[in-house]
Rosetta silent file (secondary structure, phi, psi, omega in degrees, C-alpha in Angstrom):
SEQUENCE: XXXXXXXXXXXXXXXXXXXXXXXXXXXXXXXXXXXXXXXXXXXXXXXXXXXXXXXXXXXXXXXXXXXXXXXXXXXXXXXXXXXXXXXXXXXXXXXXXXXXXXXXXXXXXXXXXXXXXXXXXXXXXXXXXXXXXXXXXXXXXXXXXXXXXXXXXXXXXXXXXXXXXXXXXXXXXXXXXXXXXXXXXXXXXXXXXXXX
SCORE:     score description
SCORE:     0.000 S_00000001
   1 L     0.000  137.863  167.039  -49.055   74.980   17.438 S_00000001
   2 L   -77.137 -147.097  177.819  -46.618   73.747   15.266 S_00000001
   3 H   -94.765  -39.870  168.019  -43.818   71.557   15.385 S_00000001
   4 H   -47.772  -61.166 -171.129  -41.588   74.399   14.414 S_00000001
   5 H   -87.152  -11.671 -176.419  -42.727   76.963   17.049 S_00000001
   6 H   -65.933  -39.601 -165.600  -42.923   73.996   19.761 S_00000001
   7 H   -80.539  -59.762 -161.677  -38.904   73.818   19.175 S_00000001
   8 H   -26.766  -46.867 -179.604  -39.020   77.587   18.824 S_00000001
   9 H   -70.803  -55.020  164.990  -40.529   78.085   22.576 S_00000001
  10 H   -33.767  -47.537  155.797  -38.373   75.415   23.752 S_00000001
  11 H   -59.639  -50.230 -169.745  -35.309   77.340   22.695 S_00000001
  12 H   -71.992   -0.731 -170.993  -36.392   79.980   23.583 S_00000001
  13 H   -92.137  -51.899  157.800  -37.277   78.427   27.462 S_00000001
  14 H   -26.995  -75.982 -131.194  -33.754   76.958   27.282 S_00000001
  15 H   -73.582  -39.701 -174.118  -31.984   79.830   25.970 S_00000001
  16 H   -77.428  -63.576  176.028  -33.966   81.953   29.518 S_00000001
  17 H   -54.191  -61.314 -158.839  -32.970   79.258   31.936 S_00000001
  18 L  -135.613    3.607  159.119  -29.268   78.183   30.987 S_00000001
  19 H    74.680  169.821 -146.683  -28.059   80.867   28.711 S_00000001
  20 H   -75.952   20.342  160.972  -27.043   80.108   24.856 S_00000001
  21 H   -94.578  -23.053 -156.948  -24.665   76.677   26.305 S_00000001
  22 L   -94.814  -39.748  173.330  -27.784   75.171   27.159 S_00000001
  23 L   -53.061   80.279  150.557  -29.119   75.434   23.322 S_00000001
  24 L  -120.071  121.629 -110.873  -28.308   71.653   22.306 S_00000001
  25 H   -67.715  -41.966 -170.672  -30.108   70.389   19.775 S_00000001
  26 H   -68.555  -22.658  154.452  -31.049   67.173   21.546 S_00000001
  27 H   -57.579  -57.947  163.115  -32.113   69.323   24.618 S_00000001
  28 H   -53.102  -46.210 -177.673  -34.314   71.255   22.679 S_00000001
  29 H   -52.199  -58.014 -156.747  -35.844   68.285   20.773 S_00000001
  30 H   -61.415  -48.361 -170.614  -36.450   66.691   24.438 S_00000001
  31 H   -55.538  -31.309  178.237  -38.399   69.896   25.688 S_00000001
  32 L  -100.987   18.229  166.533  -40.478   70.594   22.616 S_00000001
  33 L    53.512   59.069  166.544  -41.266   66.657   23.192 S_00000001
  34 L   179.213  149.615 -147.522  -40.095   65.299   19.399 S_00000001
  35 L   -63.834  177.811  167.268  -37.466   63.330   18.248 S_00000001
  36 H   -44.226  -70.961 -157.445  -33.651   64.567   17.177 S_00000001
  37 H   -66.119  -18.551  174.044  -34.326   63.787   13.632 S_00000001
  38 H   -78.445  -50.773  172.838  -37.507   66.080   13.611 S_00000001
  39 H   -45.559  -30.040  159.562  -35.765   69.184   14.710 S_00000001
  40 H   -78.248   -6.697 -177.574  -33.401   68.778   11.861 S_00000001
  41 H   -84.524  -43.040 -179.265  -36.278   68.695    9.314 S_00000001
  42 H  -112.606    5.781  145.445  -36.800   72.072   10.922 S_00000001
  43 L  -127.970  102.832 -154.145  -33.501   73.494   11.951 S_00000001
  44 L   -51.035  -27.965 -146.337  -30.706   71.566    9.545 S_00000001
  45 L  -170.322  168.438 -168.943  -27.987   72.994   13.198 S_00000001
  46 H   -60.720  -55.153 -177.865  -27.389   74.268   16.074 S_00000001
  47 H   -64.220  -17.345 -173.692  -26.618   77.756   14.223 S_00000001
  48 H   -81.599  -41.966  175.115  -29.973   77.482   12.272 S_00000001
  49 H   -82.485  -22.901  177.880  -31.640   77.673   15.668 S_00000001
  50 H   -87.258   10.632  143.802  -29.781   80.296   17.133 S_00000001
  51 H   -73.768  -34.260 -166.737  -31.026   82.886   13.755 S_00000001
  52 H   -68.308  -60.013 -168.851  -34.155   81.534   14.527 S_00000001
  53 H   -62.831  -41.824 -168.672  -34.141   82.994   18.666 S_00000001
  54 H   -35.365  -59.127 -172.169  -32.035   85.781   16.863 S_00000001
  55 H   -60.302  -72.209  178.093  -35.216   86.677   14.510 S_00000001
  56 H    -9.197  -71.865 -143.058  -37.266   86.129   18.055 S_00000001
  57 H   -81.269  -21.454  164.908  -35.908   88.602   20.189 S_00000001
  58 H   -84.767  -39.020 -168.882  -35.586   91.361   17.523 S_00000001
  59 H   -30.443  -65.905 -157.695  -39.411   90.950   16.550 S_00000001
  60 H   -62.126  -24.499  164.468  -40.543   91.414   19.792 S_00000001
  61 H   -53.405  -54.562 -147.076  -37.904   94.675   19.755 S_00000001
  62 H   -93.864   20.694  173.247  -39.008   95.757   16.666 S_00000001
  63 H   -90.626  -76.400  160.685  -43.026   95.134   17.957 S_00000001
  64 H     6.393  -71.388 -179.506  -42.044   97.688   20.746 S_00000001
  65 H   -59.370  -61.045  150.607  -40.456  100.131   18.467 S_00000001
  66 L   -17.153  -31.078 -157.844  -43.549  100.036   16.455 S_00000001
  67 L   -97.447  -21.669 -177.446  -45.645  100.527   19.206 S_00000001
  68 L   -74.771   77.286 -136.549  -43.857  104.102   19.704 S_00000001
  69 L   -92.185   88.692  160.968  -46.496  106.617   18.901 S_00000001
  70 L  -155.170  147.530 -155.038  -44.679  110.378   19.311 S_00000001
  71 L  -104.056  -45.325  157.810  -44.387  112.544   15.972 S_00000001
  72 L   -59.896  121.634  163.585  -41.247  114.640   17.412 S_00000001
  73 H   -37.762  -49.357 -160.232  -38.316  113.210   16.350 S_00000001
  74 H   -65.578  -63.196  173.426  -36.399  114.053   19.356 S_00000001
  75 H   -63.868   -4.616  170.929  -39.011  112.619   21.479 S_00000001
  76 H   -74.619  -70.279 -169.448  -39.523  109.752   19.326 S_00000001
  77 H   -58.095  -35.574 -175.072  -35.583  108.766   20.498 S_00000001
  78 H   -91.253   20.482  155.901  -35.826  109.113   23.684 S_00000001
  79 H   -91.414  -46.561  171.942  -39.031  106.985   23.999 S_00000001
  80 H   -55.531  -79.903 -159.325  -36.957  104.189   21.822 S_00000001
  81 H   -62.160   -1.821  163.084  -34.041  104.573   23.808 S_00000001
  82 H   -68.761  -34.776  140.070  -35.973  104.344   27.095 S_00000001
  83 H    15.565  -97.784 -168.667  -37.474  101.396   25.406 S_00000001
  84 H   -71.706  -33.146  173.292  -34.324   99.341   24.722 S_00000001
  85 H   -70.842  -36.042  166.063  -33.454   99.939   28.540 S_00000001
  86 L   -63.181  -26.346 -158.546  -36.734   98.437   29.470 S_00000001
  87 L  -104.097    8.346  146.541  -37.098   95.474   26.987 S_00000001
  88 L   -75.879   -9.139  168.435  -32.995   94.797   28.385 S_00000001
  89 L  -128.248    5.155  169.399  -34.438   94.325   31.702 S_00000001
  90 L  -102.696  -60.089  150.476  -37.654   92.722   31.184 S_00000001
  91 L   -69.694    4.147  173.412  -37.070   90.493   28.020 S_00000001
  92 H   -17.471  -38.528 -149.824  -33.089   89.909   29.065 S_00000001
  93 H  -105.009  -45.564 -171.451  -33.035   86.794   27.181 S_00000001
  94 H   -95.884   -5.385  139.234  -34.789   87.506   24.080 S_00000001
  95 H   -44.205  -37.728 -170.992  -32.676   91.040   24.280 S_00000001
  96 H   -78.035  -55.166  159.031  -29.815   89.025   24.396 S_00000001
  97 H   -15.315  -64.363  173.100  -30.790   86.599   21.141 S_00000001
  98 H   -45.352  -66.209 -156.609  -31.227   90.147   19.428 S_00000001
  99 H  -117.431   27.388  160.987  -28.213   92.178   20.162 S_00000001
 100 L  -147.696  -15.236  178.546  -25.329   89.813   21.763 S_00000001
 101 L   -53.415 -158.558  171.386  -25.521   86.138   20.433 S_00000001
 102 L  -131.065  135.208  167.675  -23.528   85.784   17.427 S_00000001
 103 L  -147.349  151.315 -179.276  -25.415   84.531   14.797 S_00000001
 104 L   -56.732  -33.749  178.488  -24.473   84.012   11.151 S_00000001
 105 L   -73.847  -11.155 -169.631  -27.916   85.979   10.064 S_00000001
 106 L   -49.691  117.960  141.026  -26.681   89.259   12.214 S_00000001
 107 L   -59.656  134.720 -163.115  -26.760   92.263   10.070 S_00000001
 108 L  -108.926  160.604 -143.810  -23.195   93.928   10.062 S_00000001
 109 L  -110.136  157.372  -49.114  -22.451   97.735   10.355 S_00000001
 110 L   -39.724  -64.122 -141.615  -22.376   99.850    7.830 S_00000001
 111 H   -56.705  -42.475  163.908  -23.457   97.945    4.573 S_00000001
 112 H   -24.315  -43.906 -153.512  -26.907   96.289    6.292 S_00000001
 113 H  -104.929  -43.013  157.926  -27.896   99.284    7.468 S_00000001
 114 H   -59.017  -69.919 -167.896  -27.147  102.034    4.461 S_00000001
 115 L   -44.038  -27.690  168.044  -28.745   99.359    2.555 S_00000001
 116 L    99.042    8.688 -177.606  -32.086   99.575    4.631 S_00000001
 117 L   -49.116  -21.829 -161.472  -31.581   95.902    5.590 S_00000001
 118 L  -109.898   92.978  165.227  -32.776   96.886    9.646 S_00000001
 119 L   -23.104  -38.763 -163.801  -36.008   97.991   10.273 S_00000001
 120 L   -63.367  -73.822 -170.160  -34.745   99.241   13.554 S_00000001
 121 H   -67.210  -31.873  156.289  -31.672  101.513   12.129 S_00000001
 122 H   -80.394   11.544 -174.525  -33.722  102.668    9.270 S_00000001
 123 H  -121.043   16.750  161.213  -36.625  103.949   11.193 S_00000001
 124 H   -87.264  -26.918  171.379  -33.933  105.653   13.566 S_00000001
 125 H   -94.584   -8.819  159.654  -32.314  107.590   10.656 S_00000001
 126 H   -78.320  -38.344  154.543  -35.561  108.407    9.508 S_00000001
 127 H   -51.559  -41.409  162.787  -36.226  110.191   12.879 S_00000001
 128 H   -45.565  -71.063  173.501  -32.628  111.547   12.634 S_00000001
 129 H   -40.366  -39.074  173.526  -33.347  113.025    9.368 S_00000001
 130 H   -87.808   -3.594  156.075  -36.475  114.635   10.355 S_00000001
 131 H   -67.531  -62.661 -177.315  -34.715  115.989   13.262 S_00000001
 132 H   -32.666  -50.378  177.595  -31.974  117.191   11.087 S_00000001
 133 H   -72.790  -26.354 -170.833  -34.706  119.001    8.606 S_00000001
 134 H   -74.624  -29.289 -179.679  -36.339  120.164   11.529 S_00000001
 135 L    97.810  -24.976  174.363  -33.320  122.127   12.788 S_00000001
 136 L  -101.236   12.356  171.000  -32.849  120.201   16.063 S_00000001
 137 L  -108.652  154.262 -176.836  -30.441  117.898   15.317 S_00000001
 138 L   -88.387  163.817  170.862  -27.205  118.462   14.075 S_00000001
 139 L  -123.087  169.972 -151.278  -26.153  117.438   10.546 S_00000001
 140 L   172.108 -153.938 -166.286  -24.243  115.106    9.417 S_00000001
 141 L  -104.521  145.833  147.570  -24.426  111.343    7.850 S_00000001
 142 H   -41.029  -69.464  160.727  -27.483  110.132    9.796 S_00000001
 143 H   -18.112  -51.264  176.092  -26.128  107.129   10.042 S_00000001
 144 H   -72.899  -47.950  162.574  -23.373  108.343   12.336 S_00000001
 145 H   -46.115  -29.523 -176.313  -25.734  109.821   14.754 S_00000001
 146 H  -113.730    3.524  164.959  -27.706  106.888   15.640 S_00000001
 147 H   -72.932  -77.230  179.464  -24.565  104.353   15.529 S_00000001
 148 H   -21.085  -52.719  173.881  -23.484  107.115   18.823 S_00000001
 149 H   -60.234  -42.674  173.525  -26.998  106.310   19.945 S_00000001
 150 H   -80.024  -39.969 -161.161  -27.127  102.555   19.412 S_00000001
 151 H   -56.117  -55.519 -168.355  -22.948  101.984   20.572 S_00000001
 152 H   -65.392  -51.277  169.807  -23.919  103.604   23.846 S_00000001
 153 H    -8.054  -96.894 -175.422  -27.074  101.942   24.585 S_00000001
 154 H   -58.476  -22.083  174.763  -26.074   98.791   24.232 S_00000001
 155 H   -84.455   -2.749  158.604  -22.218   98.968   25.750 S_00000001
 156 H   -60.660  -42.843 -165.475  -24.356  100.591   28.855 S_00000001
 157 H   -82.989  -17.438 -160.974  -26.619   97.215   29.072 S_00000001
 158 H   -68.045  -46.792  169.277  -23.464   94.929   28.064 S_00000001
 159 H   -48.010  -53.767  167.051  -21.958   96.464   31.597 S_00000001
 160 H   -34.784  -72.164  163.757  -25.168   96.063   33.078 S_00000001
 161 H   -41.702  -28.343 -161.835  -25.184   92.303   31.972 S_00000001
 162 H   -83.583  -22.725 -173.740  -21.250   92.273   33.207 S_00000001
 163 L    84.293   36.221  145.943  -22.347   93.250   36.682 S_00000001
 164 L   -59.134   -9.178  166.243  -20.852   96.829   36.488 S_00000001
 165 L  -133.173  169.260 -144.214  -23.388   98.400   38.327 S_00000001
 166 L   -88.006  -40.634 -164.829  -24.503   97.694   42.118 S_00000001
 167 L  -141.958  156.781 -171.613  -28.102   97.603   41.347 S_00000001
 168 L   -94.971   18.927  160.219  -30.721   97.665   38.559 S_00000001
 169 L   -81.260   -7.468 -175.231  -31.988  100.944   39.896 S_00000001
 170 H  -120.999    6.857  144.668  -28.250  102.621   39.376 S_00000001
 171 H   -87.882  -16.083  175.281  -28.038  101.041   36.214 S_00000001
 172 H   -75.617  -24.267 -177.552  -31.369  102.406   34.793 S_00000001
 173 H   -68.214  -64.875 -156.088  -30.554  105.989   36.705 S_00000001
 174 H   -79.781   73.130  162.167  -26.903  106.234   35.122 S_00000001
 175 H  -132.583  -68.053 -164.806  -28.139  104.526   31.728 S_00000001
 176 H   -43.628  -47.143 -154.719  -31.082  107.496   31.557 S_00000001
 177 H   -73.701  -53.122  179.970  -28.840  110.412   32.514 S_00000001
 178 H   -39.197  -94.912 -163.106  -25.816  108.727   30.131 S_00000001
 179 H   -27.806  -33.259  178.090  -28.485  108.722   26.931 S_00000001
 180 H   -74.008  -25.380  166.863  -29.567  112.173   27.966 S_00000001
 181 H   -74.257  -54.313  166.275  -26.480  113.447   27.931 S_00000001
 182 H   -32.371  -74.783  170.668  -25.317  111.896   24.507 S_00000001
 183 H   -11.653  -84.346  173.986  -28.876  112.684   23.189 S_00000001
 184 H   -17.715  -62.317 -158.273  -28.097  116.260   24.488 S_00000001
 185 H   -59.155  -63.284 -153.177  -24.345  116.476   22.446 S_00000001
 186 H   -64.030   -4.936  165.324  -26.413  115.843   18.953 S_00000001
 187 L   -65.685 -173.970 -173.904  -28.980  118.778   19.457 S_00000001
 188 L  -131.480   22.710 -175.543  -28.630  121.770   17.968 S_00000001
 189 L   159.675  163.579 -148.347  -30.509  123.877   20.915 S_00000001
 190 L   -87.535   62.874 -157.544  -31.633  123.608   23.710 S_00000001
 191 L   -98.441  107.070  178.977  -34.411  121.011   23.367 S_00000001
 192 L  -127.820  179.672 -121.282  -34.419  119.679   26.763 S_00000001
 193 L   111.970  117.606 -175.697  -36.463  116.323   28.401 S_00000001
 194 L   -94.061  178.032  170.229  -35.349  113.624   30.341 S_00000001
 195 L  -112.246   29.184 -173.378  -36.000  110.187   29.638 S_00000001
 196 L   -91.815    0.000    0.000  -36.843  108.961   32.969 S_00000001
């Protein structure tokens, strides 16, 4: 293993443990066992490492999303968004890296994403679209449909994270039924399937 992914794990072991205050550079150096000045040959800052767990936590998203084998759009989303509720309560940490640090590398909404910059968000408007052609989706800018799809998601899990719901069985219950309902406003008939 290198020297690279030894700080890499190390962040990321931090980052699990003491949340993104605990990511300091000299803390990390001590964990992946190598000096200060070597962790700057391979992250120049602090901010260098947090793109790096950034990069982290969507791979392992966007391994997931890969991994979703269903040829109907419609059922294509609501295996992704059942997904992103699972890998938010299993992977919490490297969820969080993805979609709530702030990092300087974050792709920003629109131009990243009309631009094809996201793997994620283009292979969600490519499911849109073939819903759309398909007749069960409504039309519109793609785009708009799966921002409605992504916004809710994640300000469902942000609550989650916030301690808005009592338990993480009545946030995965109201999280399912919420997406199904959204889901629901964009058909365009009555293509129905829950996602629990």
């Amino acid at each position: 293993m290198s020297t690279k992914e030894r700080l890499l794990i190390a962040a990321r072991e931090i980052l699990e443990e003491e949340g993104l205050d605990g990511i300091v550079v000299r803390a990390v150096a001590k964990r992946a066992g190598v000096s200060t000045m070597a962790m700057y040959r391979h992250y120049p800052d602090k901010d260098a490492l947090v793109d790096a767990l950034m990069a982290d936590g969507f791979a392992g998203w966007e391994a997931i999303v890969r991994r979703i084998d269903e040829a109907d759009p419609v059922a294509w989303l609501r295996c992704l968004l059942r997904a992103f509720k699972d890998f938010a309560l299993t992977e919490r940490h490297r969820f969080d890296a993805a979609f709530l640090m702030r990092s300087r590398a974050a792709r920003t909404y629109p131009l990243d994403m009309t631009a094809g910059r996201s793997f994620l968000i283009s292979a969600m408007m490519a499911k849109v679209e073939a819903g759309q052609a398909a007749g069960a989706l409504q039309s519109g800018p793609p785009l708009d449909l799966v921002l409605t799809l992504s916004a809710t998601a994640q300000g469902l899990v942000s609550m989650e994270r916030a301690g808005r719901f009592s338990t993480p069985e009545d946030f995965s219950a109201d999280y399912l039924r919420t997406m199904e309902l959204v889901l629901a406003g964009l058909l365009t008939n009555n293509r129905k399937g829950a996602l629990s």
